[in-house]
N, C-alpha and C positions, 0 to 999 in steps of 0.2 A: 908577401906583404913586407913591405919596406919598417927599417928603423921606426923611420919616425911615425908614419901607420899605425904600427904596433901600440907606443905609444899614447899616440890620439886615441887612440881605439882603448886604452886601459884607464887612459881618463875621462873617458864617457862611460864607460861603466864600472868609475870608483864608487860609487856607493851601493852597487852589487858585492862589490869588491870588500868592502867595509864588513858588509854585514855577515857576506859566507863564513871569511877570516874570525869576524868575531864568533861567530858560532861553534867553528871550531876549538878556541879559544875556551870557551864556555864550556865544552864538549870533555878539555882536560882538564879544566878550574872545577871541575863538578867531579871528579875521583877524588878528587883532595880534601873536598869539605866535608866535616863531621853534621851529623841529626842535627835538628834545628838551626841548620844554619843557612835554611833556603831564603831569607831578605838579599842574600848576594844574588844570588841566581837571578833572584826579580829586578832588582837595579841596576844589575849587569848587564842583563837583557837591556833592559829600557836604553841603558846607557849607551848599547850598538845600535841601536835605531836612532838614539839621537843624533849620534858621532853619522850616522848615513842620513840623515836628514837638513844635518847641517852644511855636508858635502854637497847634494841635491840642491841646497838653494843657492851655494857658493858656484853651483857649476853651471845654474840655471839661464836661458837666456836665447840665443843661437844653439837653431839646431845640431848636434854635432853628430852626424853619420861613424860609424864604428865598425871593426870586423868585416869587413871589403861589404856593405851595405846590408847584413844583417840585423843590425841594432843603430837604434839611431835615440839621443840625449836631447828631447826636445820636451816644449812647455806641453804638450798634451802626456807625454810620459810625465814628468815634474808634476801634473795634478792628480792624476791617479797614483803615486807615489807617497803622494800626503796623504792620500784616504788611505793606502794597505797601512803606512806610520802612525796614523789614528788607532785605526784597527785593530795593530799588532802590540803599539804601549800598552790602551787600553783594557785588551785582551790581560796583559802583563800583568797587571794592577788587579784585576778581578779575581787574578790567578791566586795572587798570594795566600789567598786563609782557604778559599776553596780546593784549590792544590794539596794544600793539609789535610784539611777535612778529609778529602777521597782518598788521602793516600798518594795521589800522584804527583810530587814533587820533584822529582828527581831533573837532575841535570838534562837530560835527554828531552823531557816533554818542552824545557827553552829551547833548547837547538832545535828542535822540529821547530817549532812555530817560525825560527827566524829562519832556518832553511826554505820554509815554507812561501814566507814574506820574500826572501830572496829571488824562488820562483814566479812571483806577482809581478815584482819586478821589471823580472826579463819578457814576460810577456805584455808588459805594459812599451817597453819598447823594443818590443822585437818588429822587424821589416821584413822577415823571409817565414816562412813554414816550417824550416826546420828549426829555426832559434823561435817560435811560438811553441814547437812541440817539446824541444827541450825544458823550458818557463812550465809548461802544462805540467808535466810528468815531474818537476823537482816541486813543484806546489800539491800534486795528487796525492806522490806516493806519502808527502807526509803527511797531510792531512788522512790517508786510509790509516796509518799507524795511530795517531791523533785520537779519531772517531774510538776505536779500540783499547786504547787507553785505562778504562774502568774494565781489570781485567779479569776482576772475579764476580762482572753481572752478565750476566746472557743478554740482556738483552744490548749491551753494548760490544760485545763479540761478533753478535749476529747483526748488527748496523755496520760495524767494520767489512765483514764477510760482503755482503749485497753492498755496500759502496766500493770495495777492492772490484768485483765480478762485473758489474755497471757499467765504473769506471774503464774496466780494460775493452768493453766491448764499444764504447762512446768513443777511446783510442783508438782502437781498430778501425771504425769509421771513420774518423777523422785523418791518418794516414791513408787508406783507400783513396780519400778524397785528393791527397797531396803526392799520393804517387799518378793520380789520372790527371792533374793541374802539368805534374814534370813530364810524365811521357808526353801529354798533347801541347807543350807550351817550350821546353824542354829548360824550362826554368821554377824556379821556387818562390819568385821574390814577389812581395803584394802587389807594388804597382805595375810590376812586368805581366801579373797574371789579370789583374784590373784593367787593362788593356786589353788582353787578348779575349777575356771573357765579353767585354762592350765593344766588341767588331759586330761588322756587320754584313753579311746574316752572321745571326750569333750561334755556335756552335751548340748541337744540343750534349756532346759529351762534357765539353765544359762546365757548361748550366749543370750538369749532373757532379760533378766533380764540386764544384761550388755549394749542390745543397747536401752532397755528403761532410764536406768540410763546416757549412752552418750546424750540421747536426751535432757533428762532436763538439763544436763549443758551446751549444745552447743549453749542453746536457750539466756544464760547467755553471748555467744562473740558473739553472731550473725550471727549465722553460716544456712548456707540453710538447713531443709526448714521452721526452726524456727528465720528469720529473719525482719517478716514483720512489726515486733512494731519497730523496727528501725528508718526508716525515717519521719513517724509521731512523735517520742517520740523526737527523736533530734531534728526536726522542732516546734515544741510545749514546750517544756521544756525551761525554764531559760539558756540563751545560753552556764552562767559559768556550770550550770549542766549539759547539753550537752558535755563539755570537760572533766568535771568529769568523766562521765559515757565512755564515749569513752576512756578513759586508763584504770580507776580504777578498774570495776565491769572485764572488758573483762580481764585485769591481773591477775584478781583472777578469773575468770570461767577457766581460762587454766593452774593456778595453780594446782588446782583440778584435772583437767583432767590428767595433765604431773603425777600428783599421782598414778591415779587411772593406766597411761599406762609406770609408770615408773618401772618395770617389764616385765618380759618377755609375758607378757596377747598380745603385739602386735602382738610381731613374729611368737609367734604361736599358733593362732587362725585367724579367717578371720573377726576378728573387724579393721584391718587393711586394709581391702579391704572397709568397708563401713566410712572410716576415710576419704581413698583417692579418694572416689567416692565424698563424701561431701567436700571436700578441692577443687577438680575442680569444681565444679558445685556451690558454694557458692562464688569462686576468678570469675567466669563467670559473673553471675548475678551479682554482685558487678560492676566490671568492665564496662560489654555493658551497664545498666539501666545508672549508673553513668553518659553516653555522652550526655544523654537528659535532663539534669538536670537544671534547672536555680537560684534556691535557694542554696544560697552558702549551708546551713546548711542540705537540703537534699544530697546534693550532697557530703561533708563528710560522711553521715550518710550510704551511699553507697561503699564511701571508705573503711568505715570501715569493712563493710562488705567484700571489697575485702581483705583485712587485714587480716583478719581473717581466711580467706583461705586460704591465703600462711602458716601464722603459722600452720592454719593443715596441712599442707607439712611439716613440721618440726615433729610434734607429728606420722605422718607416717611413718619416717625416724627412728626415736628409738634410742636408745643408747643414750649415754654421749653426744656424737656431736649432736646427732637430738633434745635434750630437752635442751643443753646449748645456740643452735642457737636458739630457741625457746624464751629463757629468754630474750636472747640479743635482738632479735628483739621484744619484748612487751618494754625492757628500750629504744629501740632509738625511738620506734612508742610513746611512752610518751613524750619525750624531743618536737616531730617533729611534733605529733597532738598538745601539749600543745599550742605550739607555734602558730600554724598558726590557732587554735582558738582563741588566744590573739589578732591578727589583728581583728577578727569577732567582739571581744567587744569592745576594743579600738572604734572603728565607730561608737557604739550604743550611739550616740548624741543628746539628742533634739527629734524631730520626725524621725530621722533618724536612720537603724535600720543597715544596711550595710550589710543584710542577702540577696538580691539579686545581684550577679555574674556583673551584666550590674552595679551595683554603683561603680565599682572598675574600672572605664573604664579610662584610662588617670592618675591614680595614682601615679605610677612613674613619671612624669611631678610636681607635687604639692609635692610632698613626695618622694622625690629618697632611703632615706634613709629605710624607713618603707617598702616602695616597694621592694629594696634588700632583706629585711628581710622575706616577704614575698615569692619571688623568692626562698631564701634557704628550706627555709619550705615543698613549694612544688616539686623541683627541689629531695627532700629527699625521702618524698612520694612516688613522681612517681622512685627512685633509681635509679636516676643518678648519676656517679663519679664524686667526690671525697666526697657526702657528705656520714652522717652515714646509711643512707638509702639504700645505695646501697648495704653498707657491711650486711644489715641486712637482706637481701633477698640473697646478695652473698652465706652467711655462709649456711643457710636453703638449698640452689641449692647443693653445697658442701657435704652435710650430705645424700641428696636425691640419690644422684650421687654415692657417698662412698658404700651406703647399695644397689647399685643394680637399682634404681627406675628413670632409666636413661631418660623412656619417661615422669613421672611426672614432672621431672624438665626442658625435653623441652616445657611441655604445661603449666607451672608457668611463661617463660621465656616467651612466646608467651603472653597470657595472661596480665602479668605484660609492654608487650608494648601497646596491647590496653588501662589498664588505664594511663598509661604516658599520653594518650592522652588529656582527662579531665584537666589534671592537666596544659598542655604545654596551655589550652586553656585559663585558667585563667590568665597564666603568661603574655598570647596575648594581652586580654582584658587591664591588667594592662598595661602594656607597649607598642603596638602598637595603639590603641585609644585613640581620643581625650577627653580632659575630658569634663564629663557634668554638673560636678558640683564643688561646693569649698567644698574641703575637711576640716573637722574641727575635727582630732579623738579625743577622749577623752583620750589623752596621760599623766595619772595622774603617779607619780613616781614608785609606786608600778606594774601597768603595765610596765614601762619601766625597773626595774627589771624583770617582768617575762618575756617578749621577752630577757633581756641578758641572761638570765642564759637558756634559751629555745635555743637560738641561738648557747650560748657555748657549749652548749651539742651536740647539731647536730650539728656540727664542730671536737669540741672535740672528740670526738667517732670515727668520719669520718678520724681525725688523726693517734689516736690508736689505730685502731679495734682490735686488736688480742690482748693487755691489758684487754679490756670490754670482749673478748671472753674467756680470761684466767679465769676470774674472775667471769661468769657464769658457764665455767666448775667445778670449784674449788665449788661452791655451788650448782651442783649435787648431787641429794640424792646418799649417801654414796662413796661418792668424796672426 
């Protein structure tokens, strides 16, 4: 690689570059500081995300190819970029007094998460398999340290343990898949492999290599039937890192993915067929398990999992419309999860933890205002009109419908009112029961910044959807 290569190549991934440096940064600026003085740490943090987000938009525009065509700087990385920066501020801010609270403050639990953010990153514009498995593995291994973090409960040891053990066998699949792509192809790169896999007759080793490589990333959004560290890992994990992981990891596992099927590999081949087998059967199981739930945090943990399988209804659908509905619906599912995990910590008070369903009982009554806020949250979720939730399941039904896949989107539509249900059930408990207890959340300012700006956004959206839809298409690879 030449000079100026080099280069090129370090300024398309200056704001990887921002953030690792600052991590490190952080990493020594946290031996130095005395007890109570973690407000640095959190504005520090924030401050390296901004300092990489303002780089991101400074450098946004033409695509600029890096690393002899491992990584490339384009507007479809630039929009998943802003959702891991939403993600990971926010995360930031949630962090502050609940960080305290648990005990986990320390300098370390920052640099994980922006290490973390860092790995989103790379896999947002990675172009080869081995710069996606790099991204994978710098986002895993911290997020397994993460999960574990609450290190004197079992039951967040034992979430760490089953997502470490999970995780390396989801690895191992996914490398299989990319060592069988390089021996038959004798290349790594997506669109050299995107090729080879849509010849004709099409290779059945290939096709095999392909749906081991979909496995290890699916196992990344939580998608069936790599979904089961899920509801242990959310139930056990630090509740801010539950929200973390519930945008940030699953927006970059389908970043990837929207790569690897942003190409014609869908249409013609029959990975599209075990896409849309896995898109019902992962929005199912999500959905029915979901109704029996009584821990708020499992019972997200299930949500997301139905989540997850709408969006593969989008990654099925194909085209500009099928991966722009796709983006749009990971940005509104960030704003609307962000949010109504804010209500989850908010509550974590004293001995009081607000992770089971029945403490929410009467809320509305003590709290009207909080409880609205809650209402929109979930009322998005389950995608009901007028809020952004609706439009983000709208758009996906739309695209499925456009391309042909007319019974998919009556069983997404079906589906999607079974878990309305879950959710209309929470909103009961809040508002139809009486309450059992005094409510006392822990509404410090910084959380009431992130429910407003959580709220404006599921709102916001829900105003202008076909703006936020413009402006996913428009960051379409080669849009």
């Amino acid at each position: 690689m030449t000079a100026a290569a080099l280069f090129q190549s370090v300024l398309a991934s200056l704001p990887e570059i921002v953030v690792i440096t600052g991590a490190c940064i952080l990493l020594i600026l946290g031996q130095f500081l005395r007890k109570g003085q973690a407000p640095v740490l959190v504005w520090a943090s924030v401050a390296v995300v901004l300092i990489a987000a303002s780089v991101t938009l400074m450098r946004a525009g033409e695509a600029q190819p890096a690393y002899a065509g491992m990584f490339i700087a384009d507007r479809f990385a630039v929009f998943f970029k802003f959702v891991f920066y939403l993600a990971t501020v926010l995360t930031f801010l949630l962090s502050r007094r609940y960080a305290e609270t648990e005990g986990i403050g320390s300098s370390e639990y920052y640099v994980l998460l922006l290490l973390a953010l860092s790995g989103m990153m790379i896999m947002a514009s990675a172009t080869d398999l081995l710069s996606v498995y790099v991204g994978v593995e710098l986002m895993a291994i911290c997020t397994y340290v993460l999960t574990g973090f609450l290190r004197r409960e079992q039951r967040s040891n034992e979430a760490a343990l089953k997502y470490v053990i999970l995780g390396s066998v989801s690895t191992g699949i996914f490398l299989y898949g990319v060592s069988l792509v390089y021996g038959l192809t004798g290349t790594t790169q997506l669109d050299a492999m995107a090729a080879a896999v849509t010849g004709d007759p099409l290779d059945p080793g290939l096709l095999l290599a392909v749906v081991f490589i979909v496995a290890g990333l699916i196992f990344k959004v939580g998608a069936v039937p790599f979904h089961m560290w899920i509801p242990d890992v959310y139930e056990g994990a630090p509740t801010t890192i539950t929200a973390f992981m519930s945008v940030g990891p699953k927006a970059a596992g389908f970043a990837v993915i929207l790569r690897v099927f942003l190409n014609p590999l869908v249409a013609t081949s029959d990975v599209w067929i075990i896409l849309a087998v896995l898109a019902v059967v992962t929005m199912a199981l999500g959905s029915f398990v979901a109704l029996v739930q009584d821990n708020f945090k499992r019972l997200l943990a299930y949500s997301s999992i139905a989540h997850a399988g709408f969006a593969i209804f989008g990654v099925v659908a194909g085209g500009a419309d099928g991966i722009a509905s796709v983006m749009l619906y990971l940005l509104i599912y960030s704003f609307m999860n962000l949010g109504i995990f804010a209500t989850v910590i908010m509550m974590r008070n004293g001995d009081f933890s607000g992770e089971i369903i029945e403490d929410y009982a009467g809320f509305a009554k003590s709290r009207p205002g909080l409880a609205l806020l809650m209402l929109l949250y979930l009322f998005s979720l389950a995608g009901i009109p007028p809020t952004a939730g609706f439009f983000a399941k709208f758009y996906v039904l739309v695209a499925l419908v456009e391309r042909g896949f007319v019974m998919l989107a009556v069983i997404a539509v079906l589906l999607s009112a079974v878990a309305a249900y879950f959710y209309i059930r929470i909103v009961m408990v809040i508002y139809m029961r009486e309450p059992e207890r005094a409510f006392d959340p822990a509404l410090t300012p910084l959380v009431r910044v992130t429910l407003a700006f959580t709220a404006v956004g599921t709102i916001g959206i829900g105003l202008f959807p076909a703006w936020f839809l413009r402006l996913a298409q428009h960051s379409v690879l080669g849009g």
